[in-house]
MIDOVEX-948410 format. One record per residue: residue in three letters; chain; z, y, x of N, C-alpha, C in turn. Coordinates in Angstrom, 2 decimals, always signed. Example, Ala and Ser with C-alpha at 12.3 -4.5 7.8 and 13.67 -1.06 7.14 Angstrom:
<recs>
+------+-------+---------+---------+---------+---------+---------+---------+---------+---------+---------+
! rest ! kette !    n_zz !    n_yy !    n_xx !   ca_zz !   ca_yy !   ca_xx !    c_zz !    c_yy !    c_xx !
+------+-------+---------+---------+---------+---------+---------+---------+---------+---------+---------+
!  Ala !     A !   +7.80 !   -5.69 !  +13.19 !   +7.80 !   -4.50 !  +12.30 !   +7.80 !   -3.30 !  +13.20 !
!  Ser !     A !   +7.08 !   -2.25 !  +12.85 !   +7.14 !   -1.06 !  +13.67 !   +7.87 !   +0.03 !  +12.90 !
+------+-------+---------+---------+---------+---------+---------+---------+---------+---------+---------+
</recs>
This chain:
<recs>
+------+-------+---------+---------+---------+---------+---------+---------+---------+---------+---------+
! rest ! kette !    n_zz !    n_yy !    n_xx !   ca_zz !   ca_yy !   ca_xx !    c_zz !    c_yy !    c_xx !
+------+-------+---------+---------+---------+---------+---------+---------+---------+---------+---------+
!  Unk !     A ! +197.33 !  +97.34 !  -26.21 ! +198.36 !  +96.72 !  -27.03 ! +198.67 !  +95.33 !  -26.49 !
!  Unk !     A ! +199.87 !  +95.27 !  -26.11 ! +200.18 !  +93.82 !  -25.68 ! +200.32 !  +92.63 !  -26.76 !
!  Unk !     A ! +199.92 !  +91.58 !  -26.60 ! +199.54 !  +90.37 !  -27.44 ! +201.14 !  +89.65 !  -27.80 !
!  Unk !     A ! +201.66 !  +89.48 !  -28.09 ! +203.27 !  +88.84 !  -28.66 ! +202.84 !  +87.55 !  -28.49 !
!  Unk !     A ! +204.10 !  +87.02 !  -27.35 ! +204.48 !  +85.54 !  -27.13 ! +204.67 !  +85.38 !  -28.68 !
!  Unk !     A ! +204.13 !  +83.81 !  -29.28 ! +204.04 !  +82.94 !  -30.09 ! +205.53 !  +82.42 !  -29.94 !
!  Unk !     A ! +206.62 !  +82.10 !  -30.39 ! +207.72 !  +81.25 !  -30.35 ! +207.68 !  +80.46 !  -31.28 !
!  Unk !     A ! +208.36 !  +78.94 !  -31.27 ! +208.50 !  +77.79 !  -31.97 ! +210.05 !  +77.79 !  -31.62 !
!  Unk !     A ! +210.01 !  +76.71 !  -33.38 ! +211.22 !  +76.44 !  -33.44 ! +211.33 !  +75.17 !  -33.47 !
!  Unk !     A ! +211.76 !  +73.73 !  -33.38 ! +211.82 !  +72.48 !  -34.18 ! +212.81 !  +72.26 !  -35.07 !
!  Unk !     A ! +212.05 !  +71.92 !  -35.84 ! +213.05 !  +71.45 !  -37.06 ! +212.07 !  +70.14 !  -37.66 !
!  Unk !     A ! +213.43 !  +69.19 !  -37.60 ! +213.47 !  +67.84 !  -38.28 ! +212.51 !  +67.83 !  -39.80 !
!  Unk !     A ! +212.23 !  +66.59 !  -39.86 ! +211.90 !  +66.24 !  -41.55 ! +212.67 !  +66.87 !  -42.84 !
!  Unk !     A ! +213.68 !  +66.52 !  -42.07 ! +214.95 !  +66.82 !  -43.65 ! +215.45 !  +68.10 !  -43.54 !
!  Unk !     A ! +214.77 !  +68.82 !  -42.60 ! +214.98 !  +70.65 !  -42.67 ! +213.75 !  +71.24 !  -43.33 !
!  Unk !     A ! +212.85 !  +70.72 !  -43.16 ! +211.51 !  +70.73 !  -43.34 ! +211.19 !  +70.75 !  -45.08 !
!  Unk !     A ! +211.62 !  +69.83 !  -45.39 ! +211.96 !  +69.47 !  -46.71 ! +212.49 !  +70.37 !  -47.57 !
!  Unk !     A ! +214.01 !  +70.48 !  -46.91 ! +214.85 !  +71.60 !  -47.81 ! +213.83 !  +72.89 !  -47.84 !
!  Unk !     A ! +213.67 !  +73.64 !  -46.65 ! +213.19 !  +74.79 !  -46.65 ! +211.85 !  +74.30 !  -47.58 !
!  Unk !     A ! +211.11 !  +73.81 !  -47.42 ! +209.68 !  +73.39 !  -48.73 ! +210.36 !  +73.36 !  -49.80 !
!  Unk !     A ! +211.47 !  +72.59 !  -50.17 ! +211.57 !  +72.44 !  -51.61 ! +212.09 !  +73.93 !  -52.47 !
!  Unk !     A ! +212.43 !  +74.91 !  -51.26 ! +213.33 !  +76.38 !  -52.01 ! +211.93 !  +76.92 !  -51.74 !
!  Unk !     A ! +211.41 !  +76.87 !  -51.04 ! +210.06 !  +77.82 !  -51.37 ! +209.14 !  +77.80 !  -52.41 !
!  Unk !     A ! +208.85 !  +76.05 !  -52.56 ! +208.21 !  +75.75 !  -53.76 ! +208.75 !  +75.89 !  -55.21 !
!  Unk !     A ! +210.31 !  +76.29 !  -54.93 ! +211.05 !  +76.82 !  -56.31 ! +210.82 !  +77.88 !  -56.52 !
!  Unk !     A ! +210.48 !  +79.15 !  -55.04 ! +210.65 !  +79.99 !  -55.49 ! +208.62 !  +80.98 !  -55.54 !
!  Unk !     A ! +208.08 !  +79.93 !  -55.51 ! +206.88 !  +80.23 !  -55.96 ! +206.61 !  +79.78 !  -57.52 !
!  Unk !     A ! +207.71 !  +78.81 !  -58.28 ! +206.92 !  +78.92 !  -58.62 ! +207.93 !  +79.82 !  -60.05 !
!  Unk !     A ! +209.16 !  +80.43 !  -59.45 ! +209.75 !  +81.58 !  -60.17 ! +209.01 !  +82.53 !  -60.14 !
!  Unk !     A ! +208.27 !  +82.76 !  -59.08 ! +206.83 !  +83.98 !  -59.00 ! +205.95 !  +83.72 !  -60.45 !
!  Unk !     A ! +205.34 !  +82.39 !  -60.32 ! +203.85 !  +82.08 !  -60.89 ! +204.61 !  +82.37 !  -62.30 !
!  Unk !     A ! +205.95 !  +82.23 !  -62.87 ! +206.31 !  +82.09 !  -63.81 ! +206.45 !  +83.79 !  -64.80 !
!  Unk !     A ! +206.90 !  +84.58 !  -63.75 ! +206.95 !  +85.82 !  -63.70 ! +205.27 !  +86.47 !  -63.97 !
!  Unk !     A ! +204.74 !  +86.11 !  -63.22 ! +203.28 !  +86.51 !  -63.51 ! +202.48 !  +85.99 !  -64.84 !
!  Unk !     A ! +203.03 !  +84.62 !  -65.45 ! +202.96 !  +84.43 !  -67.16 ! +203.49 !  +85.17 !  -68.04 !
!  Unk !     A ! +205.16 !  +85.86 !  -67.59 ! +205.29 !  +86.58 !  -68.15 ! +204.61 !  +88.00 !  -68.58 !
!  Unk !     A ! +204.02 !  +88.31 !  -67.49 ! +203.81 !  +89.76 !  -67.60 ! +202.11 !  +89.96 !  -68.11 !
!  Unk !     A ! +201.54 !  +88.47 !  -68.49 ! +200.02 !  +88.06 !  -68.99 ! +200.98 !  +88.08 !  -70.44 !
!  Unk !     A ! +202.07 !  +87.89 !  -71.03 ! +202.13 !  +87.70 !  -72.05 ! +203.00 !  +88.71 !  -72.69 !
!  Unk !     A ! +203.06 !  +89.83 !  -71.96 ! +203.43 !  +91.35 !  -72.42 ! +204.84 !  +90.84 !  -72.79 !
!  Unk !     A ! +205.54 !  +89.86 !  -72.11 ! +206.96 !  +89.86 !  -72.37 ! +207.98 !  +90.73 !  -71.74 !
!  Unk !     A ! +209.21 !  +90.96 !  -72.49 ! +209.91 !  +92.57 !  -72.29 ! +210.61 !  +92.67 !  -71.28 !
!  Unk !     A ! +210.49 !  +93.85 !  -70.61 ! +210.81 !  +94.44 !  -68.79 ! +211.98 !  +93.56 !  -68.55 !
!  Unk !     A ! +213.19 !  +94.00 !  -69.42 ! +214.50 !  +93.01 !  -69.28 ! +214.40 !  +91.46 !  -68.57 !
!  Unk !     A ! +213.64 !  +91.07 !  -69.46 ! +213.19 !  +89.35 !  -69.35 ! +212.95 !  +89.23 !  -67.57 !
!  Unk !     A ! +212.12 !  +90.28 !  -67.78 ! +211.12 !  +90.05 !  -66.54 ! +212.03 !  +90.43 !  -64.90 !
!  Unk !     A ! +212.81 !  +91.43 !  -65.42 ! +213.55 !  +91.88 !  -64.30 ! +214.74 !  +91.15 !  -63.65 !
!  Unk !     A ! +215.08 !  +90.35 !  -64.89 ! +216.36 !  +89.46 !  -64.72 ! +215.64 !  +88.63 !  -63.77 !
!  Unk !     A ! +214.08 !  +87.83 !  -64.12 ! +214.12 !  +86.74 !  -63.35 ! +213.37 !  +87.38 !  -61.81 !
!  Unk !     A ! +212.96 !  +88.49 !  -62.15 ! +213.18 !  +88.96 !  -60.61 ! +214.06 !  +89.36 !  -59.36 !
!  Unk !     A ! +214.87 !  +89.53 !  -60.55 ! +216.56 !  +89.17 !  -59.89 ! +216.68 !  +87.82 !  -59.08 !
!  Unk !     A ! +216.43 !  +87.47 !  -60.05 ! +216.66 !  +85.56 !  -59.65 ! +216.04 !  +85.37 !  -58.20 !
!  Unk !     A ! +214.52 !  +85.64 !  -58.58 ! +214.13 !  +85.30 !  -56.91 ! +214.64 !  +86.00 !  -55.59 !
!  Unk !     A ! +214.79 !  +87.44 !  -55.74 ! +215.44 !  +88.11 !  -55.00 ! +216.87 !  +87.32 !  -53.85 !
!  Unk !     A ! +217.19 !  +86.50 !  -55.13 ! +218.55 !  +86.54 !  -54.70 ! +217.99 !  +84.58 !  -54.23 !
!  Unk !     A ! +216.73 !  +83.89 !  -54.59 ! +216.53 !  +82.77 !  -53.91 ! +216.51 !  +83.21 !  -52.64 !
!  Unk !     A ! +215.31 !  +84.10 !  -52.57 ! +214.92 !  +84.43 !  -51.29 ! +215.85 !  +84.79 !  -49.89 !
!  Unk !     A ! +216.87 !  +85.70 !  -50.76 ! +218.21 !  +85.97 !  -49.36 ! +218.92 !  +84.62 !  -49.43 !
!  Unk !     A ! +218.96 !  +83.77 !  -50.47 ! +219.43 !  +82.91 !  -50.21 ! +218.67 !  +82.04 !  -49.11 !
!  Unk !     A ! +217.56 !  +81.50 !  -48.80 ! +216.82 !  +80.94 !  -48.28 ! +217.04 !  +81.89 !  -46.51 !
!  Unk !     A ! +216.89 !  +83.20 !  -46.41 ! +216.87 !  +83.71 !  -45.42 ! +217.82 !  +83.32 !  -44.55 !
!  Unk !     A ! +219.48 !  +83.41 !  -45.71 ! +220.94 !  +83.12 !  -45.05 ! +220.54 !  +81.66 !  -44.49 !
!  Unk !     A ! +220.08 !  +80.79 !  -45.07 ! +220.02 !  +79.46 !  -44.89 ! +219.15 !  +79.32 !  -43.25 !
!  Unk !     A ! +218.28 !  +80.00 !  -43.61 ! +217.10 !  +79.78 !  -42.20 ! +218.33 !  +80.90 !  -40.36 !
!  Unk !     A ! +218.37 !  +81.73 !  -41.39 ! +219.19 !  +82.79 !  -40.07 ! +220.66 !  +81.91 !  -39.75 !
!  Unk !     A ! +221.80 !  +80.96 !  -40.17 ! +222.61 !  +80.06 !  -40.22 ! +222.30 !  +79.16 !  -39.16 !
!  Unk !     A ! +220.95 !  +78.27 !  -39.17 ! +220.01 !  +77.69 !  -38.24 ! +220.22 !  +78.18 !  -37.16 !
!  Unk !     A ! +219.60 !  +79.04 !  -37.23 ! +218.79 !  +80.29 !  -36.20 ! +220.32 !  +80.10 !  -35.08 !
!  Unk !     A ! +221.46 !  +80.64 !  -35.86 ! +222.55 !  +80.91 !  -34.95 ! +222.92 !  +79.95 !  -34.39 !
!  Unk !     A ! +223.06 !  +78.85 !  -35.37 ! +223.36 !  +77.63 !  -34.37 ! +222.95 !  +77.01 !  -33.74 !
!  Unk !     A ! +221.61 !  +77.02 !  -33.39 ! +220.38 !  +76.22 !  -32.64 ! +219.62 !  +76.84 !  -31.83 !
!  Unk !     A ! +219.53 !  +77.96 !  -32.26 ! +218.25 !  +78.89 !  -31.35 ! +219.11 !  +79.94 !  -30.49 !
!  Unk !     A ! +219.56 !  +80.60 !  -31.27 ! +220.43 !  +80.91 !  -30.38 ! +221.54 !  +80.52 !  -29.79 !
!  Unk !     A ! +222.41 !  +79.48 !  -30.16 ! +223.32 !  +79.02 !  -28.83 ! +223.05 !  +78.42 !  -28.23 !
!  Unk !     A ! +221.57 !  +77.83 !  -28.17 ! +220.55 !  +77.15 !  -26.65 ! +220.19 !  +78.24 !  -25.77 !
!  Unk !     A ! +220.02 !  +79.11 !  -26.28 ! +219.55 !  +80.28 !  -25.51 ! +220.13 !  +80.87 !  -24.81 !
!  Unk !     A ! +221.98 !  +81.16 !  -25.45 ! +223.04 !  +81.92 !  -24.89 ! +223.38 !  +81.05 !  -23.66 !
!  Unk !     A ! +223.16 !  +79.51 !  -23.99 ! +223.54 !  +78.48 !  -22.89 ! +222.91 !  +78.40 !  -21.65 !
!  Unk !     A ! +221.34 !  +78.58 !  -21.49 ! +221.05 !  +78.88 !  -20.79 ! +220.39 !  +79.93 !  -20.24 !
!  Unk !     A ! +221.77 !  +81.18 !  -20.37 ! +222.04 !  +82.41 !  -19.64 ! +220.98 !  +83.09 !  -20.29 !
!  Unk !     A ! +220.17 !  +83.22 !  -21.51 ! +219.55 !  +84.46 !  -21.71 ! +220.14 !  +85.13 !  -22.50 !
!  Unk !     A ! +220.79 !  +86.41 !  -21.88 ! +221.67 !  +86.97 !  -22.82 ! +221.01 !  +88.27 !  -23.74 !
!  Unk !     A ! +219.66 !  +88.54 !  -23.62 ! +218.65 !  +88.91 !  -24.70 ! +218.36 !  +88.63 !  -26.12 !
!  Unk !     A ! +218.47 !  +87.80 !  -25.86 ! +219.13 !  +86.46 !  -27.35 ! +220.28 !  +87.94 !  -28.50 !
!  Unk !     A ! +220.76 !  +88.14 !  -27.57 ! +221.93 !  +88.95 !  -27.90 ! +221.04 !  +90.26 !  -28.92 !
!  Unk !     A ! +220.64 !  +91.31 !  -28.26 ! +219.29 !  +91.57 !  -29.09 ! +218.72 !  +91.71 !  -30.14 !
!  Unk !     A ! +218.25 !  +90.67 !  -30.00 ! +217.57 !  +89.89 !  -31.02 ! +218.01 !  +89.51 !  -32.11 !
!  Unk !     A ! +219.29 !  +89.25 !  -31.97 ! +220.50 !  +88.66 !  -32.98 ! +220.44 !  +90.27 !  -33.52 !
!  Unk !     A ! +221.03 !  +91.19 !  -32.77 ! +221.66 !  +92.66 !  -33.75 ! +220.02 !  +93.08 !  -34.58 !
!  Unk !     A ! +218.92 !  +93.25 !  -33.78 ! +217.98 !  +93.36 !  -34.56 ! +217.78 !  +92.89 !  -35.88 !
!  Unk !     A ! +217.91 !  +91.49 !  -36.04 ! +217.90 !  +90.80 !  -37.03 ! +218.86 !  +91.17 !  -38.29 !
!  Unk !     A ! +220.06 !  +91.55 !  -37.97 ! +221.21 !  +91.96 !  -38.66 ! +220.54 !  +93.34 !  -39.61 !
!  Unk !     A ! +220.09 !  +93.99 !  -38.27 ! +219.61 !  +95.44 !  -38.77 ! +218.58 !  +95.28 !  -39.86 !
!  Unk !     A ! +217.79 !  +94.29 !  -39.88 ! +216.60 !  +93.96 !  -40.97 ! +217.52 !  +93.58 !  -42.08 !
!  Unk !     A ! +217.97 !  +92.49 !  -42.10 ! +219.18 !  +92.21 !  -43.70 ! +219.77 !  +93.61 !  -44.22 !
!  Unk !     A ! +219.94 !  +94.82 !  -43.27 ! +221.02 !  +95.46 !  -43.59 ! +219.95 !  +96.18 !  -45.39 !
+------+-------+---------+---------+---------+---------+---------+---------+---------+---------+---------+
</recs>
């Protein structure tokens, strides 16, 4: 089994931040969800706010994959790796 190159990305403080502050919202729409369901509150309740995160989470994804296009990959396309290309439809195929 071959071992997978490690890739990095950089991202600034104030990317760093945003992406922490939607994660830490959306943990703690989790932890909140999991009170609910310690306190036998009704499926409805519970499903709506699983809705909610659902829809943090693609939100957060769009936000990170947005990045992705403009930074990671048009450095990449720039210097001629057109594999990049790829990688991009792969990615598409996972959202689908």
């Amino acid at each position: 089994m071959e071992k997978q190159k490690i890739r990095y990305t950089y991202r600034d403080s104030s990317e760093k931040k945003t992406i922490n502050n939607r994660l830490n919202r959306i943990e703690g729409q989790i932890k909140g969800i999991k009170k609910m369901i310690e306190e036998d509150r009704y499926c409805d309740d519970i499903l709506i706010q699983l809705s909610a995160v659902d829809k943090s989470i693609k939100s957060l994804a769009n936000h990170i994959l947005e990045n992705h296009m403009y930074n990671c990959v048009t450095n990449e396309f720039e210097k001629g790796n057109l594999e990049i290309i790829d990688e991009v439809v792969n990615l598409f195929r996972r959202f689908q």
